[in-house]
N, C-alpha and C positions, 0 to 999 in steps of 0.2 A: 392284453391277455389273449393267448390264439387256444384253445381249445382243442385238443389232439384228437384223435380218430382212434377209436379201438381195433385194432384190426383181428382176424381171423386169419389162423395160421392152420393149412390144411398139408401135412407132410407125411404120418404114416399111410402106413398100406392099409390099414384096417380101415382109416380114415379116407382114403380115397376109394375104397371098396364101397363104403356105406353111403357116400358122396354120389356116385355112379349110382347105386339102387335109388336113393332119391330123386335124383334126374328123373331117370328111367319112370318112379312113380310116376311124375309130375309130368311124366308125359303118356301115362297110358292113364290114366286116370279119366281126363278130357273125353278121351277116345269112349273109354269104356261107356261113362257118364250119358252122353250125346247117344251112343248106338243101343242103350238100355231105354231108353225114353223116348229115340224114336224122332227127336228135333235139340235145337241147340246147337253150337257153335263149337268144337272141339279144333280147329284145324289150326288157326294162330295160337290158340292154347300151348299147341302141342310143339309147334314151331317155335315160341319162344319159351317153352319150359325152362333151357339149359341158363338161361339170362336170367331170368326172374330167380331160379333158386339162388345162383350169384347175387343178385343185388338183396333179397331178404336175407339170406345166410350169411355175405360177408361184408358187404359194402353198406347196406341203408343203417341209418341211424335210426332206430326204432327198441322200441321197448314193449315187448306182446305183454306185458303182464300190466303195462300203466298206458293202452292206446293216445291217451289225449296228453300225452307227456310234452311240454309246449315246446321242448327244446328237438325235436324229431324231424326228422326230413321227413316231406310229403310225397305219397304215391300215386300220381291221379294215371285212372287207364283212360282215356282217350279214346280209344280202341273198345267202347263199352262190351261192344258186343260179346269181343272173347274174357267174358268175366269170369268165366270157370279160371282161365289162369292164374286171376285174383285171389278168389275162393279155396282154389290148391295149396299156393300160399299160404295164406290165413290161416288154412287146417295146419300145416306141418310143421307152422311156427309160431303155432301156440296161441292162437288168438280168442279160442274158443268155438270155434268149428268143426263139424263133426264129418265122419264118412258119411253119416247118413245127413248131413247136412248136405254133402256135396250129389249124395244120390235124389235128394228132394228139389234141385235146383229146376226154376222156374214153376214150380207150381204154389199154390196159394196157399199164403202164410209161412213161406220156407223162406231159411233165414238168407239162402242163394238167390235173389229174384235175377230174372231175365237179363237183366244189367243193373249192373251196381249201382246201389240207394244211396245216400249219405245217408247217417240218422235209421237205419234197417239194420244194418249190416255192422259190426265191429270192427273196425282198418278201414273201413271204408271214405273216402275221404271226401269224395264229390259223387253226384248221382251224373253218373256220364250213359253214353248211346246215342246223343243226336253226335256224329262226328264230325270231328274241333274244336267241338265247346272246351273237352277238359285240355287240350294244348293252350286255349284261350283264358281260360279261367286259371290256369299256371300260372300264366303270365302275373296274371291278378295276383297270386299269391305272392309271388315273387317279388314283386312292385312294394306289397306289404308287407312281405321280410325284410326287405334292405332298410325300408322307411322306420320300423323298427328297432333295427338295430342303430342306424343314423342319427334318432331320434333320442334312448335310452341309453346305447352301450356305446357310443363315438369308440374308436381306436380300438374295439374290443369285437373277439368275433362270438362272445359268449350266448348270443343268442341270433350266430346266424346257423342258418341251414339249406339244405339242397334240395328242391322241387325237383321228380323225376317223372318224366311224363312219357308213357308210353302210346302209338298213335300209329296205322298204318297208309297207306295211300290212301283211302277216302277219309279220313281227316283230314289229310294235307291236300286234297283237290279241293272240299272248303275253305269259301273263302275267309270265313270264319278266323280261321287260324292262319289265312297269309296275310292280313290284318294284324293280329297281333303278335306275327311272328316279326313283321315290318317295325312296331313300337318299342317291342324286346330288343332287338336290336340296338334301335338310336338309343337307348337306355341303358344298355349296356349289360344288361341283367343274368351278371356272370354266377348266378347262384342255378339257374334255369339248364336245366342238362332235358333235352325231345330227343329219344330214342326210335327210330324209327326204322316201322317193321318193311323193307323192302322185299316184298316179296313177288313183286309183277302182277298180281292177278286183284281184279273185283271180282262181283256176283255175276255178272254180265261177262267177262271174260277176261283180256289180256288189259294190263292200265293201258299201256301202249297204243290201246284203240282210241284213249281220249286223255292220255296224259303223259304223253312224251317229251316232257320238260327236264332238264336238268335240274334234280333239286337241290342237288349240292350247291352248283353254281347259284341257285337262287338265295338259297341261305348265305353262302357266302355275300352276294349283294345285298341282304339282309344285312349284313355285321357280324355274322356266327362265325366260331370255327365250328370246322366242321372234321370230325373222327369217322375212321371206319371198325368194322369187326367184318373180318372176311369170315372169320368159321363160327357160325352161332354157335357149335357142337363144344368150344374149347374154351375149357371154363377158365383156366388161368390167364385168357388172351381178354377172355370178357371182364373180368376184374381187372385187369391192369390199366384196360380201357375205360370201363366205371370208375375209375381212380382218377385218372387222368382229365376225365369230364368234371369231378368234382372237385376241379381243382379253379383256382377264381385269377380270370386273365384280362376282366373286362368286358367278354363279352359272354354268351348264350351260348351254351353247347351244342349242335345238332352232331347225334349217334345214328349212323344209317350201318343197320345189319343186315346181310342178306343172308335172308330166311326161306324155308322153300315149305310153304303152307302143309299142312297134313302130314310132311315127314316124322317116323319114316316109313309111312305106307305107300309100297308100291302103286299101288292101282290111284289113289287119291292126290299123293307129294305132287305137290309142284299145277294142282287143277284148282278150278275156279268152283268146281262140286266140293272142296275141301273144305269150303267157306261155311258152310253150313250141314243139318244133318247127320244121320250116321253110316260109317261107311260098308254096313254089310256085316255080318256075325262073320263070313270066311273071313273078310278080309282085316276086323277088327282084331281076329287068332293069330293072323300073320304078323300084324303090329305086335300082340303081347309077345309072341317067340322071340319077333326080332331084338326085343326091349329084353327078354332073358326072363322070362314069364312064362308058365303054363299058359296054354293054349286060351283055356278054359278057367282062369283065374277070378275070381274076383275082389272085390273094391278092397277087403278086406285084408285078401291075396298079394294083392299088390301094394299095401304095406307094410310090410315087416313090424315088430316092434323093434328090431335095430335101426329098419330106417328111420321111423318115428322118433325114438330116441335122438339119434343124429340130428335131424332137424330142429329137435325141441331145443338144441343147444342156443338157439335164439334169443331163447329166454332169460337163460342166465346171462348171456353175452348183453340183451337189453338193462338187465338189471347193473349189469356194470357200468355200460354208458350212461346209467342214468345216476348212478353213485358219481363218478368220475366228475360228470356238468356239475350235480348238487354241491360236489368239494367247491368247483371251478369257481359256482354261483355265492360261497359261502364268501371266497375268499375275496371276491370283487367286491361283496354286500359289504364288508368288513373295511375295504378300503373308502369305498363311494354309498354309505348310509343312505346321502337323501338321494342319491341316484335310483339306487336298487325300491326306497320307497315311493318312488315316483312312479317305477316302471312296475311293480305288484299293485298301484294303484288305478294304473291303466289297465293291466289284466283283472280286474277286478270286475269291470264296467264299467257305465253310464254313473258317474254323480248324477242322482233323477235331480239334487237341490239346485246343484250347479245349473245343473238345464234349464231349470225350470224359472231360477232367478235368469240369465242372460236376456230368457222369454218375457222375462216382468219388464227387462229393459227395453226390449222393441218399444220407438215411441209412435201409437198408432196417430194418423191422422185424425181430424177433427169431422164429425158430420159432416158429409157434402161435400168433401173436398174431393176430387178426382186423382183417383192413383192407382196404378196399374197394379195387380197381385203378382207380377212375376217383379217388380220393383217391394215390395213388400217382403218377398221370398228373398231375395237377394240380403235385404236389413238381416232376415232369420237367419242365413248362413251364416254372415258375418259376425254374430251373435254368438251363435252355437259352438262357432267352429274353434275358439279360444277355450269353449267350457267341456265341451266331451269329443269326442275322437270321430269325430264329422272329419272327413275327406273325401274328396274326388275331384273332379273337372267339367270340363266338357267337349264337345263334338269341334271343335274350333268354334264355338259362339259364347259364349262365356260371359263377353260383356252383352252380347243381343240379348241373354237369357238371364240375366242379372245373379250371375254365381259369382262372379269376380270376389274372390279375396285379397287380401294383402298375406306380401310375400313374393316367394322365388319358387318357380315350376321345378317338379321334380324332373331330374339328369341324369345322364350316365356318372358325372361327376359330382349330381346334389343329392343322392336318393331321398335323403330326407325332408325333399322339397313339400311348401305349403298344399301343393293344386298339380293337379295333373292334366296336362294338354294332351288329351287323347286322340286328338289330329280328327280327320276326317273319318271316322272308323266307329259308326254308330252300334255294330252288331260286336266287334272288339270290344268297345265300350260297355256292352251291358254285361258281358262275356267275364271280364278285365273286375268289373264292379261283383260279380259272384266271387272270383278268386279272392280279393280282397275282404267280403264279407268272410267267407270257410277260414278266413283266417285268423279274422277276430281281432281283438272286439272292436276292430272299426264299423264305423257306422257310412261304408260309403252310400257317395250320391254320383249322378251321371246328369248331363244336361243334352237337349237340343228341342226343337220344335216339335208340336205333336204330330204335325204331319209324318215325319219322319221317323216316329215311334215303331210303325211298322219293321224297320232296318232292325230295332231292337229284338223282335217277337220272340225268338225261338230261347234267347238265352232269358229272357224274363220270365218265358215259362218255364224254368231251371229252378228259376230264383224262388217262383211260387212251390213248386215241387220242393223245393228244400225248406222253404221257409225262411229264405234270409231274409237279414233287416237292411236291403237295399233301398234307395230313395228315389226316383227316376222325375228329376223336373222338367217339364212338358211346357214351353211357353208357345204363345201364338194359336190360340185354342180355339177357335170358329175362323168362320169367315170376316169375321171384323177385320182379318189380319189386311183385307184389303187390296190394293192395287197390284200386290204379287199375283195375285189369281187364282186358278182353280187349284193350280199342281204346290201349292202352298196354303191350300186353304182346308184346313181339316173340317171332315164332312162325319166320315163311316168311325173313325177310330176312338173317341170315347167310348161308342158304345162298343167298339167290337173289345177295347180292353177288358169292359166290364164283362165278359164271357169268359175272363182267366179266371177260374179257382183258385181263391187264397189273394186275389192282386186288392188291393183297395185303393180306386180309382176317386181320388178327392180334386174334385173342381170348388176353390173358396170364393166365396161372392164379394168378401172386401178384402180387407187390410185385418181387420180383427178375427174374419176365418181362417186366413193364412196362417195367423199367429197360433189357433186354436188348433190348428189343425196339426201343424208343427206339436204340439203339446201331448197330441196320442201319439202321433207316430214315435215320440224320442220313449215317451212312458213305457209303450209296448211293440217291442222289436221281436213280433210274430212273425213277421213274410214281409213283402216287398208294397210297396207303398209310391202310386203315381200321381205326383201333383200336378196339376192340369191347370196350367196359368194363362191370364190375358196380357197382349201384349197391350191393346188399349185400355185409357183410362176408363175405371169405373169408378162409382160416388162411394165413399165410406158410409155404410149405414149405421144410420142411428142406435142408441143403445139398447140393449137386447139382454132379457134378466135370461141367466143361466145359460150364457153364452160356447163358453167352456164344452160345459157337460152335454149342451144338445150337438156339437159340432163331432162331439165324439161319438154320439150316439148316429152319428149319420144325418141325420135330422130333427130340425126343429122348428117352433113355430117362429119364425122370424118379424111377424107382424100381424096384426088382426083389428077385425074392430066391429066390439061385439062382443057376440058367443062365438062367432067365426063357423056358424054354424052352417047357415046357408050357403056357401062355396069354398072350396080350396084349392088356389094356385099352388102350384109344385114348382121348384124352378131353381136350378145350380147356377155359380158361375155370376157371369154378368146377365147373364136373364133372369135373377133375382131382383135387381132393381126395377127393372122391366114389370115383374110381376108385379112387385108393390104400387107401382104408377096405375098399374090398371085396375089395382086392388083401391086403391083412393078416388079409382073416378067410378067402381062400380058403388065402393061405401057409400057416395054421394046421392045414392038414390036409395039409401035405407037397408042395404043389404050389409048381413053378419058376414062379414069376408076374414077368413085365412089367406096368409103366404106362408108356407112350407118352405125352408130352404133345403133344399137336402145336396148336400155337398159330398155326401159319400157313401150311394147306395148299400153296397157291401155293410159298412157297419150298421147302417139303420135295417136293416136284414137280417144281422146279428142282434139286436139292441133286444129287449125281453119285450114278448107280445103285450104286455099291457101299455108301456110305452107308447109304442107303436099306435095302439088305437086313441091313446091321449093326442098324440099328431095329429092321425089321421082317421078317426071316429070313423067306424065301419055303416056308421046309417049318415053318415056324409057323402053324398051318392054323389054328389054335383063339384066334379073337381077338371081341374084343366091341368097340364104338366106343359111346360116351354123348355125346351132346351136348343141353340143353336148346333144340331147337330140329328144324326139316324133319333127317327123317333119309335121304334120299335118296342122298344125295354121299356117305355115307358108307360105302356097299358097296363101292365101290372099294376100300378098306382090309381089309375083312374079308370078303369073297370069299363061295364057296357056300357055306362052312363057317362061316360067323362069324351074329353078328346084330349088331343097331344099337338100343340102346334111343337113343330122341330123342323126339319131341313131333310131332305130326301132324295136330292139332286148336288153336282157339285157346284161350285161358287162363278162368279165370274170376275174379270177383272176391275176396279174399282175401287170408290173409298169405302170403308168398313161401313158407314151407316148407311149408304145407298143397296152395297150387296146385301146387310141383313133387310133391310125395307124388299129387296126386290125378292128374297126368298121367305118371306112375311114373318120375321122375328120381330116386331112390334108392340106398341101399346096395344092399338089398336085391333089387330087380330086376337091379341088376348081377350081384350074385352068379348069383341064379336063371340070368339069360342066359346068364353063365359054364360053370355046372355044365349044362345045355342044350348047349350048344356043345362041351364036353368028350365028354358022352354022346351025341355024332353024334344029339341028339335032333330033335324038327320046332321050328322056332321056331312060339313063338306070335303 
């Protein structure tokens, strides 16, 4: 079944009249917008107006009256910053935007923020502005369109569609997006059309000062074709060319238009001042004449209700394509029954039962037995990834990080492959894992070492900002990792993860954390979620009532004896066994000792105060926290009274239990801290 394209036919005068005023809004509007406020981005606005009314008016498959209509091509800007472009948009095609929407733009509480929100804004598809994320996070989508349709509709295009991603030279100087323009590529990922705004200038001045590359030629040795549009201004050249781009050959489309920034103002077109700001009340008068406007016009002015009108034909034209699929969808459902209810059962979500049984199946090891939590993690995926819509790969380490599934890697000729070999491209990777989440309802995951989590940062703090339900497995998580050394031994980066709002950084202490842990994050697909695994073995602990529920709660008392009164070890990870060892040789001398595991600060943070003080009783003054790693974060726990054995320097080269010995992650310095903290002593 091929799914036809509704086209828009623009042939009277009347028609091309009112066509022409719309332009012309959608390009004084920007202008106006930015030089009333005083700050704000108008100049690629206004430079691409003439494309963007093309692509929402005749070319994108959208429906303004149903925005989450699943069968719609996607529009990520890339190019956050000229959001007003977006917003013009939105307003004149019906999405529910207003003039005074667009005159409130960046200020608080306005439905226009400074760059496009996901989840704020209606159309909005990704919260872009760091630029390349959204050309990266396309890619992501993209990867999860074809695997979709691979997966549900074989031979059928009924539920493919076209990601169009708009993005200017400082997106494409990140490396961000030459990363996953690189994977797009060997992938084939002919559903993917990057439009890009050539327009020569950054903030700083000419690209040319620092980016005199061919980008065509690069793309090209990417695997793109690659299209031109010589006259941004010629709208039937620009649809012919949108047309052409959405057309599926195999590979990724790269659109290079030359655009000349701020046109058409004299004083501004074609300057690197066009970038931001406003351009002057004269010189904004000059813009509306030229555009066929009073001088003196306002927002108001500058819409006509026949332009209005005009535009709003969006509407109905959406509601068509969205009758036209429902027929398409009706008649496939009618052929392929258990197809269609397999693929409404995917978009449905998570089966929590399904999950939840796969989790009943992990077989935990027995007390005492030694087994690493990223070989544990590895059991979980395997598990999962047959029962709910768990996907992803990793950084080329896959079997080092124990993600490995069974199956065949997605292709330019498998899309619908089990795992995805994200190559060496850690910041693609996390980039790639958002597109995929915006796209639903997979539950991607991404893998590599924690050391290297850092390469992730910028686009996890995305993930957090949107709240997807990304999964980020982190193995090799202290310096136990050993004889690599310093520049592989993570030191700073648990804690510094734990400074993302919204991220929930879970380090499990065995085999039955792992599994526990796994169990909130599949339940509640809130935000992004970093599992922090050992690559050495650690002992399975003993059994532990209400295992479940305190691993969710962040923490819990993992061991005691006593009232647990007189001290409390604190301790993630593999420094949980550690704590207990030192917890059973201070008990030896008559003392009420707690261990605390706490596996996942964040939630136990969340978790309801009263909770919280059953843990960790507020006239429990006498407590120690261990964690191999920055001990910082960890005074919160343990007060004036407490101390923190952790790591504070990098590692050196060696076997794992010599470097934590030499950086004092110990029984023994436990204890010591302990018996210190008991006798109101100075810490060391």
């Amino acid at each position: 079944m091929t799914v036809k394209p509704r086209t828009v036919t623009i042939d009277a005068d009347a028609d091309r009249t009112a066509e022409a005023r719309a332009v012309a809004a959608a390009i004084a509007i920007p202008a106006h917008v930015v030089q009333s406020k005083g700050h704000g981005h108008g100049g690629t606005a206004m430079a691409l107006a003439p494309l963007s009314h093309v692509l929402f008016s005749r070319v994108l498959r959208h429906s303004p009256s149903t925005p989450h209509w699943v069968a719609r091509d996607r529009f990520v800007l890339s190019a956050g910053h000229a959001s007003l472009l977006l917003y013009v948009q939105l307003f004149l095609t019906g999405y529910g935007l207003t003039l005074d929407d667009l005159a409130a733009s960046r200020t608080l509480n306005s439905r226009t923020p400074g760059h496009p929100e996901h989840g704020h804004t209606v159309g909005v598809e990704m919260s872009t502005g760091p630029l390349g994320q959204g050309v990266a996070s396309a890619v992501g989508m993209a990867i999860a369109a074809r695997k979709e349709t691979a997966t549900f509709t074989p031979g059928s295009t009924l539920l493919d569609h076209t990601l169009w991603v708009v993005a200017g030279d400082g997106c494409l100087q990140e490396g961000v997006s030459a990363e996953a323009s690189s994977l797009a590529g060997t992938l084939g990922l002919d559903n993917l059309v990057l439009i890009w705004d050539d327009n020569g200038v950054t903030i700083d001045g000419r690209t040319t000062d620092a980016f005199d590359e061919d980008v065509r030629a690069r793309y090209r040795a990417y695997g793109w074709r690659v299209l031109e549009i010589a006259d941004p201004t010629d709208l039937d050249e620009i649809e012919r060319m949108l047309r052409l781009a959405a057309t599926r050959t195999g590979r990724p489309t790269l659109i290079a238009v030359s655009t000349t920034i701020g046109a058409p103002s004299g004083l501004f077109g074609g300057q690197p001042a066009a970038h931001s700001g406003g351009f002057g009340a004269d010189e904004l008068a000059a813009v509306k004449r030229t555009l066929g406007f009073d001088a003196e016009a306002t927002l108001e002015q500058l819409v006509s209700p026949e332009t209005l009108a005009f535009c709003l034909r969006a509407v109905d034209r959406g509601l068509g394509l969205e009758a036209d699929w429902g027929a398409d969808f009706a008649a496939w459902a009618g052929e392929n029954p258990d197809e269609a209810a397999t693929w409404l059962a995917f978009r449905s979500g998570t089966d929590q039962a399904a999950a939840s049984a796969a989790l009943d199946a992990v077989e935990l090891p027995a007390p005492g037995t030694l087994v690493a939590t990223r070989k544990t993690n590895g059991h979980v995926i395997q598990a999962l990834t047959p029962a709910m819509a768990l996907w992803g790969g990793s950084a080329d380490l896959s079997g080092s990080t124990s993600v490995t599934v069974p199956g065949t890697a997605v292709s330019a000729t498998n899309p619908g492959g089990d795992f995805i070999h994200f190559g060496i491209r850690e910041h693609a990777m996390a980039a790639i894992l958002n597109g995929i989440a915006l796209a639903g309802p997979w539950r991607p995951f991404g893998s590599t070492y924690l050391v290297f989590s850092d390469y992730l940062r910028p686009a996890m703090r995305l993930a957090a900002i949107m709240r997807l339900p990304v999964v980020y497995v982190f193995t090799h998580d202290s310096v136990a990792v050993g004889e690599d050394g310093p520049t592989h031994q993570p030191i700073e980066q648990i804690a510094s993860l734990r400074t993302v709002p919204r991220l929930a950084v879970i380090r499990p202490a065995d085999a039955a954390e792992t599994v526990a842990a796994w169990r909130r994050v599949v339940a509640r697909p809130d935000g992004p979620a970093a599992l922090v695994l050992s690559r050495q073995d650690v002992p399975a602990l003993g059994e532990r009532d209400g295992l479940a529920a305190g691993v969710a709660a962040g923490g819990y008392v993992a061991w005691q004896n006593g009232t647990g009164q007189d001290l409390a070890l604190i301790a993630t990870g593999s420094e949980v066994s550690v704590a207990i060892a030192a917890a059973e040789q201070l008990s030896a001398d008559g003392l009420a000792v707690r261990v605390v595991s706490m596996p996942c600060v964040e939630w136990f943070a969340d978790a309801d105060a009263a909770y919280r003080d059953e843990v960790l009783p507020p006239n429990l003054h006498a407590r120690v926290a261990v964690e191999a790693g920055r001990s910082e974060g960890w005074w919160r726990f343990v007060g004036l009274h407490g101390e923190v054995i952790g790591i504070d320097e990098f590692g050196e080269s060696g076997s794992g239990p010599e470097i934590m010995a030499l950086r004092g992650v110990t029984v023994e310095t436990v204890v010591a801290a302990a018996r210190r903290t008991l006798a109101g002593g100075i810490r060391s």
